[in-house]
N, C-alpha and C positions, 0 to 999 in steps of 0.2 A: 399683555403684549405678545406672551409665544401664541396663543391661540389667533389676534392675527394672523402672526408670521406664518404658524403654520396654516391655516386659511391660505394666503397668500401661495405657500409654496406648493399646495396641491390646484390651485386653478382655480378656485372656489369665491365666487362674486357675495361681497358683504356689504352691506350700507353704510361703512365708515372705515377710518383708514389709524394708520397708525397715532395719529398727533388724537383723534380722537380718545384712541387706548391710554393714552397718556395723561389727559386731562380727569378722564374717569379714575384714573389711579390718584392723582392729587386731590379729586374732590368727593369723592365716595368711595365706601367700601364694593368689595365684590360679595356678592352672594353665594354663599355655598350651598350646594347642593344637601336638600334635606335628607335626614337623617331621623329615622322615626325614635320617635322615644321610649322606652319602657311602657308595653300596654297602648301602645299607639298604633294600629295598623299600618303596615307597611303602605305607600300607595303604589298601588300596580300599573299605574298611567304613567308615561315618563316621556312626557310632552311640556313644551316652552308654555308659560306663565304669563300674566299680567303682571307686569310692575313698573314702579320707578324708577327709571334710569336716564342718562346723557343718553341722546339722538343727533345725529347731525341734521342741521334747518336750513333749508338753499339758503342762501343770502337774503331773497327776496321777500322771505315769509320770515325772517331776522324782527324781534321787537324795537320799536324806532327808539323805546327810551334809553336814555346814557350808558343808565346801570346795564341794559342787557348787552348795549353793542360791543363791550368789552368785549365779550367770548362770541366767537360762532360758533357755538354748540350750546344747546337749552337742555332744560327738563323737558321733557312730554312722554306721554304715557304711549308706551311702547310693548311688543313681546319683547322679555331677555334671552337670551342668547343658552341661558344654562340653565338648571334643574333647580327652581328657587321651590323656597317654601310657599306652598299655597294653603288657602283656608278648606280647613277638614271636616266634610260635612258633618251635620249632627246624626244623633243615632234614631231616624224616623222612616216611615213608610206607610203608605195608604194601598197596599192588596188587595182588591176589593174579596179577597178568599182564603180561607186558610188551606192547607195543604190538601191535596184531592187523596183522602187515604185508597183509591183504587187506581190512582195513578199506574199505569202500568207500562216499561217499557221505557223507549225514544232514548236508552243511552247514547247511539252514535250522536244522536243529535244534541243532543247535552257537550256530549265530548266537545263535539263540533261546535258548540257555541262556547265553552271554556277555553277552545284552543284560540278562535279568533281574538277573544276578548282579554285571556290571561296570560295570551304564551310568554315566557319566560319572567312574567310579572312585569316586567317593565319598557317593555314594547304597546306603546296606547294605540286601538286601532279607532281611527279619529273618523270612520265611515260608519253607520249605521249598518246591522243587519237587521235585514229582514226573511221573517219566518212565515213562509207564503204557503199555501196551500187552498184545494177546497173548503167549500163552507161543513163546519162541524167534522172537520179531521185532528180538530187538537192544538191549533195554533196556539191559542191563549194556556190552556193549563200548559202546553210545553214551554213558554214564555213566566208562567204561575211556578212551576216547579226549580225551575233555573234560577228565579227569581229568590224562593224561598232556602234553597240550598245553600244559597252565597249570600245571605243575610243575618246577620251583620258583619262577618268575619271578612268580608271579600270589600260589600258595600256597605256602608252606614245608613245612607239613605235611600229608599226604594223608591221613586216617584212613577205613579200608573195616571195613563190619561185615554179617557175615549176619545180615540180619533176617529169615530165616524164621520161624523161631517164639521161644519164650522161653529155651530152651535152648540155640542159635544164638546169642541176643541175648548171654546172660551169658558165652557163653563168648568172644565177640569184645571185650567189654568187658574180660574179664580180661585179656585178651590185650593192649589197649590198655594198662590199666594197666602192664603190663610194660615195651611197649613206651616210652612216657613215663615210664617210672622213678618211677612214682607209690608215695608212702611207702605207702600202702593197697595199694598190689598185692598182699601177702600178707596182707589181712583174710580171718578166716573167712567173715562176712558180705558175701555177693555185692551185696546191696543198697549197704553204705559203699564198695564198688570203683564201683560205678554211678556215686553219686553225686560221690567223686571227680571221676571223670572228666566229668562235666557239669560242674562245677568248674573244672576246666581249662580246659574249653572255653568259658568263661563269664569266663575272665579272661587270654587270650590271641586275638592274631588272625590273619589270614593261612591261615586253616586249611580245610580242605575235608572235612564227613565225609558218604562214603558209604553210606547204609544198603541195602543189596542185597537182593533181594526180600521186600519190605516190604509182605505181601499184607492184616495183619494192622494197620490203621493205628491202632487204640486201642492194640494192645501195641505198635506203632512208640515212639507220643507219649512214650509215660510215660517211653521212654530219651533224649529229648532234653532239652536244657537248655533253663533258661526265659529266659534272654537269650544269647542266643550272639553271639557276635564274630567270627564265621564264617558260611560258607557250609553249607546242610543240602541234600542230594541225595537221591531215594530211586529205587527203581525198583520198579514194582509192576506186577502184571496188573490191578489192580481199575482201574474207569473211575470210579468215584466216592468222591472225596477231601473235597466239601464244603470248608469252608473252612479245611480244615487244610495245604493245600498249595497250590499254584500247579500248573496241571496245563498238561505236555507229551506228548499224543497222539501214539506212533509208529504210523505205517502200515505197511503193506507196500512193498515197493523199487518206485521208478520202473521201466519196463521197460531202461531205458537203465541205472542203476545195475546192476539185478539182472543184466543183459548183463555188464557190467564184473565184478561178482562173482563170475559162474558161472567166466567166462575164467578170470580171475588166481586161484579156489582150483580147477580144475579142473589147471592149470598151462600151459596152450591158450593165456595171456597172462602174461609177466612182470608181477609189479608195478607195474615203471614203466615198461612200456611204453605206446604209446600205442594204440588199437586197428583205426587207421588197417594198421597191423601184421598184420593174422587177415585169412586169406583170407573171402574174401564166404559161400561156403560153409558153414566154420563159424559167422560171425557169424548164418547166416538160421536153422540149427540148434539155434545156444544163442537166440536170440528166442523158436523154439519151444517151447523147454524154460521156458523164464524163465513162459511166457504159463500153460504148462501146471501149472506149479505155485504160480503165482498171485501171483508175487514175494515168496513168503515165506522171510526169511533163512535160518533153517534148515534150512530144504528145500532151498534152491539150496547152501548148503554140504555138507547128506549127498549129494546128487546131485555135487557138483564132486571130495568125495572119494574117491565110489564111481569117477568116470571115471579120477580121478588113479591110483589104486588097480590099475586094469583093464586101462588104455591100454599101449602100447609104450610102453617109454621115449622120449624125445626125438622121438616121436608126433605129430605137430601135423595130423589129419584129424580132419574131419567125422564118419569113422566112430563114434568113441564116443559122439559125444553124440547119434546117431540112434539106436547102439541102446538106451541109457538112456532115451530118449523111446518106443520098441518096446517097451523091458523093464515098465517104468511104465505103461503102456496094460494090461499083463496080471497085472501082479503089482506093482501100487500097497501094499496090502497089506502086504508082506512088505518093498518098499524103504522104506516110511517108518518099519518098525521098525527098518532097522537106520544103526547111526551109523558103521560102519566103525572100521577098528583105529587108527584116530590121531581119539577123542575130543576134541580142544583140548580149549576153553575150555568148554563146554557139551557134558558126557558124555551126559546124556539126548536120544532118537532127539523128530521129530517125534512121532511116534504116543505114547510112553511121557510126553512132555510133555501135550501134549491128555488123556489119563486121566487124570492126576493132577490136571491141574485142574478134571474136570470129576467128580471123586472129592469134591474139593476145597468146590466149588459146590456137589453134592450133600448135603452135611456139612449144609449151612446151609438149601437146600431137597430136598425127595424129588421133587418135580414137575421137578427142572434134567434129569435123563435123556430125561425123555419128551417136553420141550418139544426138546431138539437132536436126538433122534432126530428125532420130525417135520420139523423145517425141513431137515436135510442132507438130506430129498429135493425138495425145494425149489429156485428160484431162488435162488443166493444173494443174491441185493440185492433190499431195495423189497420183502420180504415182507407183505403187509398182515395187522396183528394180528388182522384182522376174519376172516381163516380158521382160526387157531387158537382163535377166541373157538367157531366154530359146534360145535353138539351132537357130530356124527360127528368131533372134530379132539380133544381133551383133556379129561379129568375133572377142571378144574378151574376154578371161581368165579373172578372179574374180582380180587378180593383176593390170594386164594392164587398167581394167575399174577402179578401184579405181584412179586408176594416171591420167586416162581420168578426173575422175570425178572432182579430187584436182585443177587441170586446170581451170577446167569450173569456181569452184568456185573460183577461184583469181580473173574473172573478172564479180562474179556477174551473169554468164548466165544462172546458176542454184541453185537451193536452194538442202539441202540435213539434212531429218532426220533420222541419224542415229538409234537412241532407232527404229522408226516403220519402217525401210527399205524403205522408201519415197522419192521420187522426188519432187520438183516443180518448174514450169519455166514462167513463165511473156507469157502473152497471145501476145504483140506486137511482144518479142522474135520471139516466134509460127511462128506470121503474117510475120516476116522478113525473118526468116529462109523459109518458103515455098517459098515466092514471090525468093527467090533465086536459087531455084532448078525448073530446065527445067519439062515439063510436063510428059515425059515420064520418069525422075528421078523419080519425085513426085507418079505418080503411084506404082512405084515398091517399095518406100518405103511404101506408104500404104498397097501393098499385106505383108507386113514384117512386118508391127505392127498389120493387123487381123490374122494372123498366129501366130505369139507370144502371142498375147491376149488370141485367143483360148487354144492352149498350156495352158496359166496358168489358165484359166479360169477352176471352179472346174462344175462338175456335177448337183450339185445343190441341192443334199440330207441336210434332216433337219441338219446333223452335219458340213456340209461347209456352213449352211447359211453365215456366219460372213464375212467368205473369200470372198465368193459371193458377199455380201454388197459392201467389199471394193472394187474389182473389176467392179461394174456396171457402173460407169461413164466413164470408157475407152470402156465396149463395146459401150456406146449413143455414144461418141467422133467416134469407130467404123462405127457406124451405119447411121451417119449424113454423111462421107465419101463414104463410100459404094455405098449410094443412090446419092450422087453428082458426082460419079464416073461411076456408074453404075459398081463397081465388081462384080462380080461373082463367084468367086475362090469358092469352097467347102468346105474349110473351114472357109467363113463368114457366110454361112448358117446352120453348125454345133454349130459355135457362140452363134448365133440369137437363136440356137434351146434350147442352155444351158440356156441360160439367161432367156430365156421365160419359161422355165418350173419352173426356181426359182420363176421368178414373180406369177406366176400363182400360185403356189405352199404357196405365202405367202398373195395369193389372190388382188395383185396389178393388177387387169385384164385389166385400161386402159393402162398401161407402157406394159405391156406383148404384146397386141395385131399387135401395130402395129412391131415389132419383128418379131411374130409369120409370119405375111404376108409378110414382108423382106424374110425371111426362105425361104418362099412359091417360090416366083417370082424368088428366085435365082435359086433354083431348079429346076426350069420350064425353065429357060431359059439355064442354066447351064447344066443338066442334061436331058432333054425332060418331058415333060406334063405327059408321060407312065410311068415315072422309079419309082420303088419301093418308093427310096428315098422320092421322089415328094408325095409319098402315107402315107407316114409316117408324111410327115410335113401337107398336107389335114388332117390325124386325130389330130394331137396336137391342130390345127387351130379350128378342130369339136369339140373338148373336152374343148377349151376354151370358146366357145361359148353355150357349153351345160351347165356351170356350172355356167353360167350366165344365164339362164332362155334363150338363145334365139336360141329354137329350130329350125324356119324356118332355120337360115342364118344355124346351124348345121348338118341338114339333106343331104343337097345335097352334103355337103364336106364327109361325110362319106360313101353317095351312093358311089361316084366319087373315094374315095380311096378302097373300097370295088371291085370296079369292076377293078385299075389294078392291086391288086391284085390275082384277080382269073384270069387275063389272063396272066399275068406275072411272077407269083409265084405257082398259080397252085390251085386249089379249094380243094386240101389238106393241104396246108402248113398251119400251125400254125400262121402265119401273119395273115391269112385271115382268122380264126377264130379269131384272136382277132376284126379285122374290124369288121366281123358278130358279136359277141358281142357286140362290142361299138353301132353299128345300133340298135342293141335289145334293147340295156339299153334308147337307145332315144327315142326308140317307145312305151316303157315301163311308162317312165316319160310324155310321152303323153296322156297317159291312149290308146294307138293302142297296146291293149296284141292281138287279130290275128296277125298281123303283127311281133310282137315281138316272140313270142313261135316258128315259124319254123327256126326263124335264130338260137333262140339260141339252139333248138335239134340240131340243120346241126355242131355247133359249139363244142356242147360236144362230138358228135361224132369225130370230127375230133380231140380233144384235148385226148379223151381216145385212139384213134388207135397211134397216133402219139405220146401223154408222156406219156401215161399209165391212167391207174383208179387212181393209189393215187398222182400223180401231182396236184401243188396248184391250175395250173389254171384249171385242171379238177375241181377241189370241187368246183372254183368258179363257171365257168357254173351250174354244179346242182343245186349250191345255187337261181341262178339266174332265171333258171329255176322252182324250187320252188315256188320264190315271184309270179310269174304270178299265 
């Protein structure tokens, strides 16, 4: 009766009223809140129950016979209101693993699944997390390990299911029912085993169930129960769950983890030892490897068991994991296909993982190929959308790349910030995707990503510096291609030419340089030694080298553009007064004023007959004239 009342006196809408409180008092007890017993697990859910109790029943759904119309209020199976005692699971579980003794790392994430799931013991969080990540970053042992830690003391029962797909689903159910001795385990209908068993889990607590890769979250739901008395787990590659889950983002291993991991499954480090233990040597070796494959779990486990595999016995040098780092530089390729002959826990290689979900992705859009192809030649981080948006980057509409994009991210193959317009995609991604497109693929898609880059790529004036910034690590990504490719297209050299005048412009003159001579050689080879163009990127190359003090190497490039300009454009054109100029200004800074004073008369005369007396670059010549 107070707990109406008070109901009543804070505002609080209830499904029955006082006369009902009343009746429950005459004809049943009240339930008390359970109270664990000596050696009984506490239960850390503290969520309404299934039980028997008085309900009020409109009138109209009132049983017609005598005995019932006595009372308007019935039995029916209802939630209670309070903390009753419910059934304690048994002490069972199906792990398909026993604990990963190389386990290394993921306490935040640990933390962070204890807190959602235990915080104060008795707060139930009645939403599913999910532990989403790329493929072969860890989902499952971080899901294994959490699992194992809190068993039995936390859960009684562990229950794990492959949710791949719908066949997977039914057969881990069945499997379940077995295992809980459920009278339906032998139903022919897989549907009444399902349900069972959501059943169970809906009137038992203490329980923990796994659903393992659960990429498919509409077929995930439909196998979960609608009030569970338990903890729900999934692990997924997809990044978006919406509000069907609680989402935990795994990344890639800290540098210092992934250290620890390469060691101890390489066998370079005991378990428990500490790594104060490895000479310096090998520790600077595995950094390099760790850095080199981008601290992805996977990787660093086919790598630790390629070394373990290779190494002498009772072996503790440096040697193998430099040449693993040797080997990997030439035949990336062929190491990330393979898993080596002690598959654990996860039989699929890096590489066969990444096709399958980019198989996967593909299912759902045809545009997911050709968006990863482009980007793995890319920066991995901070890709701005606005270069795959331009004409020469993708045939596809601002809609259809969206639904591209939503794809990718279900399995993880891309990341995607919204708020800055940004990409980013896992360097092995990258490495998998190229090793899979034929050589003459491969090239054409890098003529398609320096054409697009150029495209967005701004001019370089002080009001785009910003834009500039963000874009400079796709033209180096550019640039590092290029020169392994040897292209030459015209516009990687207009590129080269944008970027370097930023650098140069914000005085970054060793990043500039070598650009500036990228510029050069494409043009020369591209265009001929003669062409104008070729003359233009000789002065940016001379002007960079002027404003570094380093006349000599600046001289001859200005002679040399100077001179096809006067045969090629004509000892009138205004080109070749600005060459004659720029020669002046160097002869100038040399203290050679003979030498300087006839180019720059030759220069204002051609700049007064051709723009006139009050053109800028007329004033400038006089000016410069002048200072001699």
């Amino acid at each position: 009766m107070q707990l109406w009342e008070l109901a009543n006196q804070r505002g609080l809408k209830v499904p029955f009223d006082a006369a009902w409180f009343r009746e429950v008092m005459q004809v049943q007890p009240v339930l008390a809140t359970h109270a664990p017993s000596k050696g009984e697990p506490e239960d850390p859910i503290a969520t309404p129950s299934i039980g028997t109790c008085l309900a009020p029943v409109p009138e109209e759904q009132l049983d017609s016979s005598p005995k019932k119309q006595a009372s308007s209020y019935q039995y029916r199976e209802t939630l209670t209101c309070c903390h009753t005692k419910v059934l304690i699971s048994p002490l069972i579980h199906n792990m398909p693993f026993s604990p990963n003794i190389f386990f290394t790392g993921r306490e935040s994430e640990l933390l962070q699944l204890e807190h959602l799931f235990e915080h104060n013991k008795r707060i139930a969080i009645t939403q599913p997390i999910s532990i989403s990540g790329l493929g072969g970053i860890g989902k499952t042992q971080l899901a294994l390990e959490y699992a194992h830690r809190r068993y039995p003391h936390i859960y009684r029962s562990v229950l794990w299911v492959n949710a791949a797909d719908k066949a997977t689903l039914e057969a881990s159910y069945l499997s379940l029912a077995h295992l809980l001795q459920l009278p339906e385990k032998s139903e022919r209908e897989v549907d009444r085993i399902v349900q069972a068993v959501k059943i169970w889990l809906e009137e038992r607590s203490h329980w923990l169930l796994i659903l393992d890769n659960a990429d498919d979250f509409e077929l995930t739901c439909s196998y979960l129960p609608a009030r569970p008395l338990g903890h729900i787990l999934l692990t997924t590659r997809s990044q978006i769950v919406g509000s069907l889950a609680a989402l935990i983002q795994v990344e890639t291993m800290s540098p210092q983890e992934g250290l620890l991991f390469l060691l101890r499954r390489s066998g370079l480090l005991s378990p428990g030892a500490q790594l104060e233990t490895v000479a310096s040597d090998i520790v600077h070796e595995a950094e390099e490897l760790v850095e080199m494959l981008a601290g992805h779990p996977l990787a660093l486990d086919q790598a630790g068991a390629y070394i373990e595999e290779t190494r002498e016995p009772m072996s503790a040098t440096s040697a193998s994991l430099a040449e693993y780092r040797e080997l990997y530089q030439q035949q990336s390729c062929n190491l990330l296909k393979s898993r080596g002959s002690l598959k654990g826990q996860h039989p699929e290689s890096v590489a066969l993982t990444f096709e399958i979900s980019l198989q996967k992705a593909s299912a759902l859009h045809p545009g997911c190929a050709d968006i990863l192809s482009f980007c793995s030649l890319l920066h991995p981080d901070a890709i701005p959308e606005e270069i795959l948006c331009q004409q020469t980057a993708l045939d596809l509409h601002l809609l259809s790349f969206n639904e591209a994009i939503i794809a990718l991210r279900r399995y993880s193959l891309i990341k995607r910030d919204s708020k800055k317009k940004v990409l980013s995609i896992h360097p092995l991604v990258q490495a998998v995707r190229r090793d899979a497109m034929e050589s003459q693929t491969l090239r054409q898609w890098m003529e398609r990503v320096v054409r697009a880059v150029n495209a967005a790529f701004p001019e370089g004036d002080f009001e785009q510096w910003s834009r500039c910034e963000q874009f400079l690590p796709q033209v180096l990504a550019c640039a590092t291609w290029i020169e392994r490719f040897t292209l030459s297209i015209a516009e990687a050299a207009h590129l080269f030419q944008k970027a370097d005048h930023y650098l140069r412009e914000r005085g970054q003159y060793a990043d500039a340089e070598p650009l500036h001579q990228r510029a050069l050689a494409i043009r020369e080879q591209h265009l001929g030694a003669e062409h104008p163009d070729t003359a233009s990127s000789l002065s940016n190359l001379a002007l960079l080298y002027r404003e570094q003090g380093k006349f000599e190497q600046a001289e001859p490039l200005y002679e040399r553009a100077l001179a096809i300009e006067d045969q090629h454009l004509g000892a009138e054109h205004p080109d070749t007064a600005m060459s004659l100029n720029n020669l002046a200004l160097l002869y100038w800074q040399q203290g050679k004023y003979e030498q300087a004073e006839p180019l720059h008369q030759r220069a204002l005369a051609i700049r007064e007959q051709h723009l006139g007396a009050e053109h800028p670059d007329t004033a400038s010549s006089l000016s410069n004239l002048a200072l001699l």
